[in-house]
Backbone as JSON, one array per atom type, in Angstrom:
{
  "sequence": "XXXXXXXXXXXXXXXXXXXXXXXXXXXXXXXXXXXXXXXXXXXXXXXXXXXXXXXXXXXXXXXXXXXXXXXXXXXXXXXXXXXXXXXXXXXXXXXXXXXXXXXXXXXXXXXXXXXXXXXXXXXXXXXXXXXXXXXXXXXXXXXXXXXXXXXXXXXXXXXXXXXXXXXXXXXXXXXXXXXXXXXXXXXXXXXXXXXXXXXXXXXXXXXXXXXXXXXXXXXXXXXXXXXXXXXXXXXXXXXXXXXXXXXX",
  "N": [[-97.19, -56.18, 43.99], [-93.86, -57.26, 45.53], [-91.22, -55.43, 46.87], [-89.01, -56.26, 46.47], [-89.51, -58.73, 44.55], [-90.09, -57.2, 42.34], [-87.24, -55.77, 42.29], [-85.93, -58.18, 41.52], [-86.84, -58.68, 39.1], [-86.02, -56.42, 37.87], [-83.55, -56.74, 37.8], [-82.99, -59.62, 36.14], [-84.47, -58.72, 33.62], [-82.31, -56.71, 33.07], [-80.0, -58.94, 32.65], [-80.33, -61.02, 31.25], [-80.33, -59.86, 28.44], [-77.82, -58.35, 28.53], [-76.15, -60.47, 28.79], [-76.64, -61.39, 26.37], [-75.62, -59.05, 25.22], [-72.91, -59.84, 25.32], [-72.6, -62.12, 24.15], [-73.16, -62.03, 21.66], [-71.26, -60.03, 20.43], [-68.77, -61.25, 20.9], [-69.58, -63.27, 18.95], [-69.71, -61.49, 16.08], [-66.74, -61.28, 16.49], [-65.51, -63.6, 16.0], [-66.8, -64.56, 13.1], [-65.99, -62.21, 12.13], [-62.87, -62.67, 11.87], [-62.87, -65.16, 10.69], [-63.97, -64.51, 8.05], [-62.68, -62.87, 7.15], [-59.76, -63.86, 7.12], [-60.27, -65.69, 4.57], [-58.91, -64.41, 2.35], [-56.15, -62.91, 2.12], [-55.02, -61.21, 0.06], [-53.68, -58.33, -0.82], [-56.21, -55.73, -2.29], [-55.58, -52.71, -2.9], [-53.42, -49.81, -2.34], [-51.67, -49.99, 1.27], [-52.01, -47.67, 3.23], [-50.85, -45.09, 5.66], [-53.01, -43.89, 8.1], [-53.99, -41.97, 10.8], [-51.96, -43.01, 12.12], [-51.95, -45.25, 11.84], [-51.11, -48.66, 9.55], [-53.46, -49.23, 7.2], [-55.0, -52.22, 6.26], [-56.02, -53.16, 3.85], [-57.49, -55.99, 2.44], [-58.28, -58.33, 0.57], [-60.08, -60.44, 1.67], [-60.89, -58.54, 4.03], [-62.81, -57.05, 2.81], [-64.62, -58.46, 1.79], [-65.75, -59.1, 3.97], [-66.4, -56.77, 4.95], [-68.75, -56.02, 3.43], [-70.62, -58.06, 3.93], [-70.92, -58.39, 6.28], [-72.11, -55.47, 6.24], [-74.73, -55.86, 4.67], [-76.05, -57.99, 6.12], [-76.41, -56.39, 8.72], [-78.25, -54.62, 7.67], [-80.53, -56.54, 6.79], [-80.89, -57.58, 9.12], [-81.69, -55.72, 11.15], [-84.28, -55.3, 9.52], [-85.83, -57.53, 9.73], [-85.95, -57.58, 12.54], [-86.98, -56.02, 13.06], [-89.93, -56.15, 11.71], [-90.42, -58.67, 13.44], [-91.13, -57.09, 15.82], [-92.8, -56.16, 15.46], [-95.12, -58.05, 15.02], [-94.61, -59.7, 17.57], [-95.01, -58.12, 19.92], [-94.58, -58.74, 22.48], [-92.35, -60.76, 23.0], [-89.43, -60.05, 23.67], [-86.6, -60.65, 23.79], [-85.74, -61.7, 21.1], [-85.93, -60.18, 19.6], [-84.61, -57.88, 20.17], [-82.02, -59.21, 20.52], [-81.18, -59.64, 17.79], [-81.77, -57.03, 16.73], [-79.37, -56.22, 18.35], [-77.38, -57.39, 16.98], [-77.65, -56.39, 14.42], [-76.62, -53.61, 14.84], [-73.8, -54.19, 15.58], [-72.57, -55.41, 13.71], [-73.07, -53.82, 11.67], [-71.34, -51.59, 13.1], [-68.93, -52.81, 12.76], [-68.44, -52.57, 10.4], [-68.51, -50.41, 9.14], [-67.03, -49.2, 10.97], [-64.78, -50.47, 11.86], [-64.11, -51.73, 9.52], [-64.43, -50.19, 6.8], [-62.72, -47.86, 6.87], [-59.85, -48.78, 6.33], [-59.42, -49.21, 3.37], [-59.56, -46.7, -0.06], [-59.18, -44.76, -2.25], [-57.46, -43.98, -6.0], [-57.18, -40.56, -6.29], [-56.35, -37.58, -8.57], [-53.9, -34.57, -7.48], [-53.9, -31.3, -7.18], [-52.13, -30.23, -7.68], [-51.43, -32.14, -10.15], [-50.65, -34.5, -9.3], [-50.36, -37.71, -8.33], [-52.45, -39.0, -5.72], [-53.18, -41.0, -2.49], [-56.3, -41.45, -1.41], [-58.03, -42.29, 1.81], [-60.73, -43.62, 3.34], [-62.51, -42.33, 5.89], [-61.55, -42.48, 9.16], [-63.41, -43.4, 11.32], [-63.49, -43.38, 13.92], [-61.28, -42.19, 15.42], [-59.72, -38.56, 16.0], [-61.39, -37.19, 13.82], [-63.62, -38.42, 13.56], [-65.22, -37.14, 15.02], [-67.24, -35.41, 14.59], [-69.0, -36.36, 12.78], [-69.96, -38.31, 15.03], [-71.42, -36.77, 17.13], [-73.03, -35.67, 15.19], [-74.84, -37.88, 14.8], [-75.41, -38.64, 17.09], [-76.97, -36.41, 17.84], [-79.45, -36.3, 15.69], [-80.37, -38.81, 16.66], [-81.17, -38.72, 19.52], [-83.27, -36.58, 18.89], [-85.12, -38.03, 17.5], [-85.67, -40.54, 18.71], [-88.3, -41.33, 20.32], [-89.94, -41.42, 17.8], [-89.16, -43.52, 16.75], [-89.09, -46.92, 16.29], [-88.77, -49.88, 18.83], [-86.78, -51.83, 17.78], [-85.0, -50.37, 16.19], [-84.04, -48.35, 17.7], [-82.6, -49.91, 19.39], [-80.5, -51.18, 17.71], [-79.47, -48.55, 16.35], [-78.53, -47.41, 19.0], [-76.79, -49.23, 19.7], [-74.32, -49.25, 17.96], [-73.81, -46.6, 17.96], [-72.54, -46.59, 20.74], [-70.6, -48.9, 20.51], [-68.99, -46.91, 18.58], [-68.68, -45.08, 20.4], [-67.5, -45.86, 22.72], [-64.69, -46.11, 21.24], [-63.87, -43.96, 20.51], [-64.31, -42.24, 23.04], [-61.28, -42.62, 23.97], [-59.48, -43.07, 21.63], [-59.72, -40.86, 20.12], [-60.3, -39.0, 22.04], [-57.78, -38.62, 23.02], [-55.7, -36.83, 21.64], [-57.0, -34.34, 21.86], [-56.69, -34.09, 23.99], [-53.91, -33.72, 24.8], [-53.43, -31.14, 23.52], [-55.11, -29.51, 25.01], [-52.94, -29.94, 26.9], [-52.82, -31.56, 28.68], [-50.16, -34.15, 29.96], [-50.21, -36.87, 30.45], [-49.2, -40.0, 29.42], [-50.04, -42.28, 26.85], [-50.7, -44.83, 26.64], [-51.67, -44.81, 29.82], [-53.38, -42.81, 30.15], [-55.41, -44.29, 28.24], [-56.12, -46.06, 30.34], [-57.63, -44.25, 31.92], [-59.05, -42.82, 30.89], [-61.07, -44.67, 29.97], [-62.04, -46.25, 32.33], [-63.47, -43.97, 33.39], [-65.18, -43.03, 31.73], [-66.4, -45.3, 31.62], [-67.5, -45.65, 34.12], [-69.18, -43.17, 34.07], [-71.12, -44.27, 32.13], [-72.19, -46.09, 33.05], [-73.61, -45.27, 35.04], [-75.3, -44.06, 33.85], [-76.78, -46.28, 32.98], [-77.71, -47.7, 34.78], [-79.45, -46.19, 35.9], [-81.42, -45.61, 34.28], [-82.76, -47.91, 34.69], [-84.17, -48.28, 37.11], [-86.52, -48.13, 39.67], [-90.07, -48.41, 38.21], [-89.81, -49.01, 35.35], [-90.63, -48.84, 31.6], [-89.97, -51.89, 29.98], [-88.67, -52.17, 27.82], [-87.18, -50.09, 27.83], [-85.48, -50.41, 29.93], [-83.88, -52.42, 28.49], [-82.62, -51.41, 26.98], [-81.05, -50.24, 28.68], [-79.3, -51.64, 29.05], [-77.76, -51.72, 26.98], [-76.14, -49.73, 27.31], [-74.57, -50.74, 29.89], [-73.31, -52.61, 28.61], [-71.43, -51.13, 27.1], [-70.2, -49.75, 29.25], [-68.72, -51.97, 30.13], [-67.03, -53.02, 28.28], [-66.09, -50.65, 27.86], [-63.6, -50.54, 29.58], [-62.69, -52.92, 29.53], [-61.82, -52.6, 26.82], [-59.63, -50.3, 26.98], [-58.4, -51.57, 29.17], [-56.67, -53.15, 27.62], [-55.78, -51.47, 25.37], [-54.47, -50.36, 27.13], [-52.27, -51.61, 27.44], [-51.18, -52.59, 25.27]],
  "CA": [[-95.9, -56.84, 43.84], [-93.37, -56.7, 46.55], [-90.38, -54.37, 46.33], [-87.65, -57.79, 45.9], [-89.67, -59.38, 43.07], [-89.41, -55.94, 41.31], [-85.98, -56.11, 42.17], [-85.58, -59.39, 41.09], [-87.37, -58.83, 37.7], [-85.03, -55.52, 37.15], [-81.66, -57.71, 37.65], [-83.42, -60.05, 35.08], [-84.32, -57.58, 32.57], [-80.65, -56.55, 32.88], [-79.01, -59.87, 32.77], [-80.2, -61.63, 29.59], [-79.94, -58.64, 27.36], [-76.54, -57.69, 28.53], [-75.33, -61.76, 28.81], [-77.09, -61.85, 24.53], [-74.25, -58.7, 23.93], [-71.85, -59.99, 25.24], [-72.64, -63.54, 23.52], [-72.91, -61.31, 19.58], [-69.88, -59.07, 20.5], [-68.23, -62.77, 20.74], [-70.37, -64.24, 17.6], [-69.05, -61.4, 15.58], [-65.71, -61.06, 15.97], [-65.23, -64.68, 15.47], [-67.32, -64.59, 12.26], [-64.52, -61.42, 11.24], [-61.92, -63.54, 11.88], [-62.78, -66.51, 10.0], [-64.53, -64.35, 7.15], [-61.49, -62.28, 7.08], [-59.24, -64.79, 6.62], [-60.79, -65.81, 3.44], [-57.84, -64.18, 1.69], [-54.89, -61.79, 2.41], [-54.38, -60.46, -1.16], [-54.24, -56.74, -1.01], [-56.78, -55.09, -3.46], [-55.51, -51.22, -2.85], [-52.4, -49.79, -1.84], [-51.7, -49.33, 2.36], [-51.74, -46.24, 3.59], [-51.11, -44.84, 6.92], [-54.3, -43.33, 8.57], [-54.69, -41.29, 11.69], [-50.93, -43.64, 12.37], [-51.65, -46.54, 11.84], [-51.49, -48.72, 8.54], [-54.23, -50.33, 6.52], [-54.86, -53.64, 5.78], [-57.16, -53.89, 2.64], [-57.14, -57.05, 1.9], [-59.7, -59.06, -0.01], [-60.82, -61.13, 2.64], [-61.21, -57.69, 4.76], [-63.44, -56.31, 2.13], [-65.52, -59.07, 1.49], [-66.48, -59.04, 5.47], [-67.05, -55.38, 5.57], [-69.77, -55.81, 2.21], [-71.08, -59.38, 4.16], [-71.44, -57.94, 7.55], [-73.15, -54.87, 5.91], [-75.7, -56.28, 4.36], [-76.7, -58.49, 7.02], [-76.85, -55.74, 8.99], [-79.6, -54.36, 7.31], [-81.39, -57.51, 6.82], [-81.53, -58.48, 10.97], [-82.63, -54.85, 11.67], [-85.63, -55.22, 9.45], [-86.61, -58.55, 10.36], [-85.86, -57.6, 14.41], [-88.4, -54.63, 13.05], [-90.95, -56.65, 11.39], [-90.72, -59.4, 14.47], [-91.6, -56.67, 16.58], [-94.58, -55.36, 15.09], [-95.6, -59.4, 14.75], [-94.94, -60.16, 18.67], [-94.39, -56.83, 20.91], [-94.29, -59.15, 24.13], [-91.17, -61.53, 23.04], [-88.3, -58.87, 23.36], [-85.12, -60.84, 23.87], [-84.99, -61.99, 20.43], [-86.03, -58.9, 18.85], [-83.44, -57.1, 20.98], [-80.58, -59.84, 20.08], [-80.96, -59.3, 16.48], [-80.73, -55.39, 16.86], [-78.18, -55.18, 18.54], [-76.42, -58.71, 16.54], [-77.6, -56.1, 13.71], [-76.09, -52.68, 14.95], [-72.64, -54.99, 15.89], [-71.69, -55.49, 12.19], [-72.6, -52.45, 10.93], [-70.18, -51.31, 13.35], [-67.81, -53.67, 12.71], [-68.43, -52.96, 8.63], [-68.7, -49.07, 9.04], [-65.9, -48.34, 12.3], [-63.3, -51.68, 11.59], [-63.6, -51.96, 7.75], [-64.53, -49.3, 5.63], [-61.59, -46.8, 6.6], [-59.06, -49.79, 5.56], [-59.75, -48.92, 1.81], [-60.09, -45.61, -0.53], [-58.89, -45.05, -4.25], [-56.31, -43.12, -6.06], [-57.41, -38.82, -6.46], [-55.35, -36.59, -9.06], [-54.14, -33.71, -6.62], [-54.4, -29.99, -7.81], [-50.55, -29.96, -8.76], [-50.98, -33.12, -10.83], [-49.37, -35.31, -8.93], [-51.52, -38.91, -8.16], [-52.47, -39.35, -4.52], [-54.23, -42.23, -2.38], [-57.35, -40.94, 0.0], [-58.56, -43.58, 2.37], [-62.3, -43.45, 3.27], [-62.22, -41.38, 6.8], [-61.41, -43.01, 10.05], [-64.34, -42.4, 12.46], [-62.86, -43.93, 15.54], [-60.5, -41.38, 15.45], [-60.27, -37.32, 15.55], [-62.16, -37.38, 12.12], [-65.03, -39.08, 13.14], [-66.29, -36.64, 16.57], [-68.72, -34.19, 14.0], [-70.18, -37.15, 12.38], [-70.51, -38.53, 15.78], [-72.12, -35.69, 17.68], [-74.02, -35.08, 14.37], [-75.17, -38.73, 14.77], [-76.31, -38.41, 18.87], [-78.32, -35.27, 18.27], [-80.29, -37.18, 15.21], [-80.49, -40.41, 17.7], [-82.03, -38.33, 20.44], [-84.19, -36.12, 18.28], [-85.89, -38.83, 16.78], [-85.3, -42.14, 19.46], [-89.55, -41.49, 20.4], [-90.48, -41.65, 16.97], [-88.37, -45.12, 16.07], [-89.2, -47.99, 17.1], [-88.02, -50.18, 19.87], [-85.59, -52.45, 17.12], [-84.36, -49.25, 15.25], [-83.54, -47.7, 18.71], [-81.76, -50.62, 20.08], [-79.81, -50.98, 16.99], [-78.79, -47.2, 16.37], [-77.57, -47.08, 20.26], [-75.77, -50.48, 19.87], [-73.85, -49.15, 16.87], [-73.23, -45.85, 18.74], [-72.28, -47.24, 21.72], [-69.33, -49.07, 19.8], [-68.16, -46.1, 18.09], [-68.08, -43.58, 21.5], [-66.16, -47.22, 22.91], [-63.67, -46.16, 20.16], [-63.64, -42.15, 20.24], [-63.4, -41.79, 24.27], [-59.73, -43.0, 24.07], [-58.49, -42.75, 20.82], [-60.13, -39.34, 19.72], [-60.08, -38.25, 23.1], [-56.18, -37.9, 23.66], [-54.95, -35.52, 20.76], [-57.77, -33.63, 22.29], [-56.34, -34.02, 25.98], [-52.83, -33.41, 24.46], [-53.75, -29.97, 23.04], [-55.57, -29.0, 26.38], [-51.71, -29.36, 27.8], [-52.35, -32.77, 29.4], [-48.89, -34.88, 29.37], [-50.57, -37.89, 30.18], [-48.77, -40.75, 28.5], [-51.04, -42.86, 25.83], [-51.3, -45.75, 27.78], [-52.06, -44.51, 31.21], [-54.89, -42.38, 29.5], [-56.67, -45.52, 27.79], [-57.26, -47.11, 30.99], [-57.83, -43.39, 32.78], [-60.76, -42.08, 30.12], [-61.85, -45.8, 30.05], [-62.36, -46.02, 33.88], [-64.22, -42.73, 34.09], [-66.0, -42.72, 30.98], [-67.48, -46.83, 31.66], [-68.45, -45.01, 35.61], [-70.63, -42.28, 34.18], [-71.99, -44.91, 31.37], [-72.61, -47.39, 33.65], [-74.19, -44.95, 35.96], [-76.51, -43.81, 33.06], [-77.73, -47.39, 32.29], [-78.27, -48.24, 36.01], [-80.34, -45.28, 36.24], [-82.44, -46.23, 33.36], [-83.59, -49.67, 35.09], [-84.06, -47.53, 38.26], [-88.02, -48.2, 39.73], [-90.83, -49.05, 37.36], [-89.41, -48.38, 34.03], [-90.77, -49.7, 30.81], [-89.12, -53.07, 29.87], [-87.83, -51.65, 26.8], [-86.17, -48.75, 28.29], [-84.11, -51.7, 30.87], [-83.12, -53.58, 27.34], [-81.83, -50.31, 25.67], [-80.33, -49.71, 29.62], [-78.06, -52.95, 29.22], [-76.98, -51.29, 25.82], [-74.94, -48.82, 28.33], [-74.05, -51.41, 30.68], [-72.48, -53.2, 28.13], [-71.08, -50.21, 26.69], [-69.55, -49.58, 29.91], [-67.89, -53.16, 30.32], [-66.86, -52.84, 27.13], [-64.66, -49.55, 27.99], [-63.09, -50.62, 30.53], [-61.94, -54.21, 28.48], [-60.52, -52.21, 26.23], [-58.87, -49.63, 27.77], [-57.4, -51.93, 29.25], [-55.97, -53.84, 26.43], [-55.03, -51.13, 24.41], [-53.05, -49.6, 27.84], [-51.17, -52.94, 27.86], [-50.36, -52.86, 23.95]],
  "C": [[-94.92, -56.28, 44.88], [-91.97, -56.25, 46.05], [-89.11, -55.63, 46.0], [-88.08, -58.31, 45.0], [-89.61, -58.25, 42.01], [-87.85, -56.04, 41.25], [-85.51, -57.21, 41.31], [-86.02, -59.16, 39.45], [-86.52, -57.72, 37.37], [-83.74, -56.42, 36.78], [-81.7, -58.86, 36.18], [-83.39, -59.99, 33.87], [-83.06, -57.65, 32.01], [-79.89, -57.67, 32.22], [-78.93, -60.29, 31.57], [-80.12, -60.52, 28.54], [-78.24, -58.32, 27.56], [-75.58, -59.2, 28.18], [-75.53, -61.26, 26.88], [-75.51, -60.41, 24.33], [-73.3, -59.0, 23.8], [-71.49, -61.41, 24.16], [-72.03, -62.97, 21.76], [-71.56, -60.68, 19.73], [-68.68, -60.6, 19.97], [-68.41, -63.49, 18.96], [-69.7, -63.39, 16.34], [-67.7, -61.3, 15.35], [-64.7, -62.45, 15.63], [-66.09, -64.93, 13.85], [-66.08, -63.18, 11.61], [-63.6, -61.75, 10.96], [-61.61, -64.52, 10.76], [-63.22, -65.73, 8.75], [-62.82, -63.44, 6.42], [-59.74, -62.83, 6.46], [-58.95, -65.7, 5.39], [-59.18, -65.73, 2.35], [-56.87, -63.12, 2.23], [-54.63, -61.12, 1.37], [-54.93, -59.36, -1.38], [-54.7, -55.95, -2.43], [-56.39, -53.09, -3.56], [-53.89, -51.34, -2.26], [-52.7, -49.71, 0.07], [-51.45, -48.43, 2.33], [-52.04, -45.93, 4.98], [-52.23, -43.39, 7.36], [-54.17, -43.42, 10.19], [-53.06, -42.61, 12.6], [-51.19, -44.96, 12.83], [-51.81, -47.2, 10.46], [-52.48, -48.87, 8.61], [-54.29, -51.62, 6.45], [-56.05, -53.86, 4.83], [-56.85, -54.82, 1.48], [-58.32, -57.69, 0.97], [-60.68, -59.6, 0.91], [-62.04, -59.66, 3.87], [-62.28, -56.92, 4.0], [-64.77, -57.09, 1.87], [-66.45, -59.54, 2.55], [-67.0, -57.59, 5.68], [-68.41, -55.12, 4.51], [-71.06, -56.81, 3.35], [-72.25, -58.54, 5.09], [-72.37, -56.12, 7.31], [-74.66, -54.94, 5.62], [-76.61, -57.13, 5.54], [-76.9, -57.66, 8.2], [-78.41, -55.24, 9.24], [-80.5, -54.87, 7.12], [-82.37, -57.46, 8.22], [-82.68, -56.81, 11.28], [-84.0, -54.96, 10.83], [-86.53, -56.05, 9.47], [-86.59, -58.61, 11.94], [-87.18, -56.72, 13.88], [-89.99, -55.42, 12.96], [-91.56, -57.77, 12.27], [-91.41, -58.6, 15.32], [-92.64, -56.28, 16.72], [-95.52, -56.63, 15.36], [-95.86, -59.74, 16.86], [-94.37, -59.07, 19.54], [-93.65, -57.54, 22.12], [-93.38, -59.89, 23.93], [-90.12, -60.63, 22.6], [-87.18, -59.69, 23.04], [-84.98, -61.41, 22.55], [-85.22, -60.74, 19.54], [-84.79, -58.1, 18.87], [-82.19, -57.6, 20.64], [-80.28, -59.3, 18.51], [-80.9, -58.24, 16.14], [-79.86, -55.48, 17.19], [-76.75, -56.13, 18.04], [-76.2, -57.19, 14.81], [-76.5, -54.55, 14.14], [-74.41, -53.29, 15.16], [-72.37, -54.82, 14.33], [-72.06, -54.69, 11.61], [-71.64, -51.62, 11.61], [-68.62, -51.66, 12.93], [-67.54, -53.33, 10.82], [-68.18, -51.5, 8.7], [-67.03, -48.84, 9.51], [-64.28, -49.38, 11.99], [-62.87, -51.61, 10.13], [-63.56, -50.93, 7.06], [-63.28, -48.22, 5.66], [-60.01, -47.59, 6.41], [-58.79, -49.06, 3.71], [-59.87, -47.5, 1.34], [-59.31, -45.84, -2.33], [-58.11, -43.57, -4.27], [-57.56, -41.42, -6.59], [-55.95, -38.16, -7.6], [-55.44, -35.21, -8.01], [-54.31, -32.17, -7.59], [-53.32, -29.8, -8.82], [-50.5, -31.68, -9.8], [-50.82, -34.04, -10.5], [-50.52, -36.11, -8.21], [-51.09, -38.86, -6.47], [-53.56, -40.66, -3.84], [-54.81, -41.3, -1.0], [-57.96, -42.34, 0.28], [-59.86, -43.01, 3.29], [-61.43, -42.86, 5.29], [-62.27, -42.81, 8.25], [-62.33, -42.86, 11.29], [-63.96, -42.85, 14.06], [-62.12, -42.71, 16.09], [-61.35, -39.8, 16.01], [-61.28, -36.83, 15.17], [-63.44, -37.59, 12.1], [-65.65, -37.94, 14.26], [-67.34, -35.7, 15.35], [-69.11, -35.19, 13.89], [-70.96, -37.7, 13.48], [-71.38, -37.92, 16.35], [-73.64, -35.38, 17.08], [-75.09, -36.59, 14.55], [-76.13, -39.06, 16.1], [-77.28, -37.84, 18.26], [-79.59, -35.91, 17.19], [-80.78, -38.48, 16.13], [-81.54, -39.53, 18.73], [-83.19, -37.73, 19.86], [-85.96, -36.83, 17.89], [-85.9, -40.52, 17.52], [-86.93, -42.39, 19.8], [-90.12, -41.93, 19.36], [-90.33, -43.0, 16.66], [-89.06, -45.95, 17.43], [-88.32, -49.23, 17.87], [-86.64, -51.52, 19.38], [-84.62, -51.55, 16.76], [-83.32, -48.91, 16.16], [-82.28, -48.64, 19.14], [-80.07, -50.98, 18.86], [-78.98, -50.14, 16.51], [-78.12, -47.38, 17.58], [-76.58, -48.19, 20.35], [-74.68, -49.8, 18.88], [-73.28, -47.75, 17.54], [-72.34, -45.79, 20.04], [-70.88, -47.62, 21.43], [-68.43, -48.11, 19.32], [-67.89, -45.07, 19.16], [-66.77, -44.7, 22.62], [-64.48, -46.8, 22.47], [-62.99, -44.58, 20.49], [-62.84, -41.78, 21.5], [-61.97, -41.62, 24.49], [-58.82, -42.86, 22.79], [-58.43, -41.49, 20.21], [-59.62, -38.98, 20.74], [-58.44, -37.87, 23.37], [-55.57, -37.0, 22.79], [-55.52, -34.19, 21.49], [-57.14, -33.24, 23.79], [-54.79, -33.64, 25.73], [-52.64, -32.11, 24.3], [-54.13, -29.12, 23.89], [-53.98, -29.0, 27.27], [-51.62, -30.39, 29.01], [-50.69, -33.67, 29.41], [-48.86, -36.48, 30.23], [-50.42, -39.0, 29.34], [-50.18, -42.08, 27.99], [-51.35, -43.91, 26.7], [-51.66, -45.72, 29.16], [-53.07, -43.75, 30.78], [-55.51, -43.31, 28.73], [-56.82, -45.77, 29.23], [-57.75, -45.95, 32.06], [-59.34, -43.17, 32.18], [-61.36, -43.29, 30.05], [-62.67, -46.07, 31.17], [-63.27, -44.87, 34.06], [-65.45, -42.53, 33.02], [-66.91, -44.39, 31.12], [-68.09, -46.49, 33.13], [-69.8, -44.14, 34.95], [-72.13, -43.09, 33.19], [-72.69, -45.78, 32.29], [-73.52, -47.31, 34.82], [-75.73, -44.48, 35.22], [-77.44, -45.21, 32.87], [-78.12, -48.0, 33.72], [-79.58, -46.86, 35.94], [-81.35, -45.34, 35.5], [-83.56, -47.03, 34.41], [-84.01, -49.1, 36.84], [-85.46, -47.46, 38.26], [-89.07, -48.18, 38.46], [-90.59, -48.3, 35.61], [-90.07, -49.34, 32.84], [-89.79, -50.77, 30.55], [-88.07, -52.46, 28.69], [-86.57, -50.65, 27.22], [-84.81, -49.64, 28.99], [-83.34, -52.48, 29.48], [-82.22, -52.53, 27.16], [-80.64, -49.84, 27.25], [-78.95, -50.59, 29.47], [-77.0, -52.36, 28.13], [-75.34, -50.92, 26.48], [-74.07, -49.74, 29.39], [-73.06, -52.38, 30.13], [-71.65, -52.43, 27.65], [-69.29, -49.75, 27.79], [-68.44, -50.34, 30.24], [-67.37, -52.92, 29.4], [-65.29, -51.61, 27.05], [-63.35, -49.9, 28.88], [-61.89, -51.99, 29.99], [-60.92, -53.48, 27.33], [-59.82, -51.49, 25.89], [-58.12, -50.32, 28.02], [-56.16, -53.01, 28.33], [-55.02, -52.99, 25.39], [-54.15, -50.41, 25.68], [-52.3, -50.4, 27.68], [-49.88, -52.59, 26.51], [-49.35, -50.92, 22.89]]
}
C-alpha cells in the first residue's frame, strides 16, 4: 500500500468518528433541551453551588434519570454489537460515545442540580447538594477516575473504552477552565476569568489535539484512530467553549 492511501485511510478513520461526535454532542443537547423543558416546577429548594445557582426542576430531573439509563443500555448493546461484528466499528463507536455523552450530561450537567435537606450538628436544618464535579470538587474523583481508565483500558473492551474516554473527555472539557482557575488564582496568577477560559482552553485543546494526532500517527490499529478522534474532538470541544464561556 502506498504511503497516500495510508494517508488517505488515516484522515478517514479520523473524519467519520469525529464528524458522528460532533453529530451526538448535537443529538444530545437538543434531546436536553426538549426533555428538559417537560416542566419547570422546582422539586427541591435552589442552592448556590461552587457560585452558581441550581435549577432542579422536574423536567431537569426527569432528563438526568432518562439520559442515565439509556446510557447504560447503548453501552451494552455498542458491547454486545461488538462481540457480534468486530469489523463494523462506526456504529459500535457512535453508540459509545452517544452512550458516554449522556452519562455525562446525567452525571456532570444534572445530578449536582439536586440534594436533600441534612440536620447539622447544632440542630439547625441545612440543604447539601450532590457535589459539583466540573468544578474544584470534582479533580480527586477525576484523577481517581484516569488512573482506573488507564489501569484497566487493555483489559476493556473497545465499546467500554470508547465510552469511559468519551465521558472523561467531557468532564476534563469542564475541569481545565473552571477547576483550573481557583487553582491558578492561589498559585498568584491575576489572570482575569475570562481571558483564562479562552487561555487554558487554547493550550489545553493544543496538547489534546496533539495527543490524538499522535495516536493516528503510522500504522496504528483502527481502534486506537476511533478512540484518537475521542481527543480530537475533545480538543475542538475546548476551544468552543472557552470561547463561549470567555464571551459570557
Amino acid at each position: 500500500m502506498s504511503e497516500l492511501s495510508v494517508s488517505e485511510n488515516s484522515t478517514k478513520d479520523l473524519f467519520l468518528p469525529s464528524l458522528m461526535q460532533l453529530l451526538v454532542t448535537a443529538a444530545v443537547f437538543a434531546g436536553f433541551y426538549a426533555i428538559k423543558s417537560v416542566s419547570n416546577k422546582l422539586i427541591c429548594q435552589v442552592a448556590d453551588v461552587a457560585g452558581e445557582e441550581t435549577d432542579p426542576t422536574l423536567g431537569r430531573l426527569i432528563c438526568c434519570i432518562t439520559f442515565f439509563v439509556l446510557s447504560l443500555v447503548l453501552v451494552l448493546l455498542a458491547n454486545r454489537r461488538w462481540k457480534a461484528t468486530p469489523d463494523k466499528m462506526l456504529l459500535t463507536f457512535t453508540m459509545s460515545i452517544l452512550g458516554g455523552t449522556l452519562l455525562w450530561t446525567s452525571v456532570g450537567e444534572c445530578s449536582w442540580h439536586f440534594g436533600f435537606n441534612i440536620l447539622t450538628d447544632e440542630g439547625a436544618d441545612a440543604f447539601a447538594s450532590f457535589p459539583r464535579i466540573e468544578s474544584v470538587q470534582g479533580l480527586p474523583f477525576f484523577l481517581l477516575c484516569v488512573l482506573v481508565f488507564i489501569a484497566t483500558v487493555k483489559k476493556t473492551g473497545f465499546p467500554l473504552a470508547a465510552y469511559i474516554l468519551t465521558f472523561l473527555g467531557n468532564w476534563y472539557g469542564h475541569l481545565c477552565m473552571i477547576a483550573a482557575y481557583p487553582i491558578a488564582v492561589a498559585l498568584g496568577s491575576d489572570m482575569e476569568l475570562p481571558v483564562f477560559y479562552k487561555a487554558s482552553a487554547l493550550v489545553n485543546a493544543g496538547i489534546i489535539a496533539a495527543v490524538g494526532l499522535s495516536l493516528i500517527a503510522g500504522k496504528t490499529k483502527k481502534t486506537t484512530k476511533y478512540l484518537a478522534a475521542v481527543c480530537i474532538y475533545v480538543a475542538l470541544g475546548n476551544v468552543l467553549f472557552g470561547c463561549v464561556m470567555g464571551e459570557t
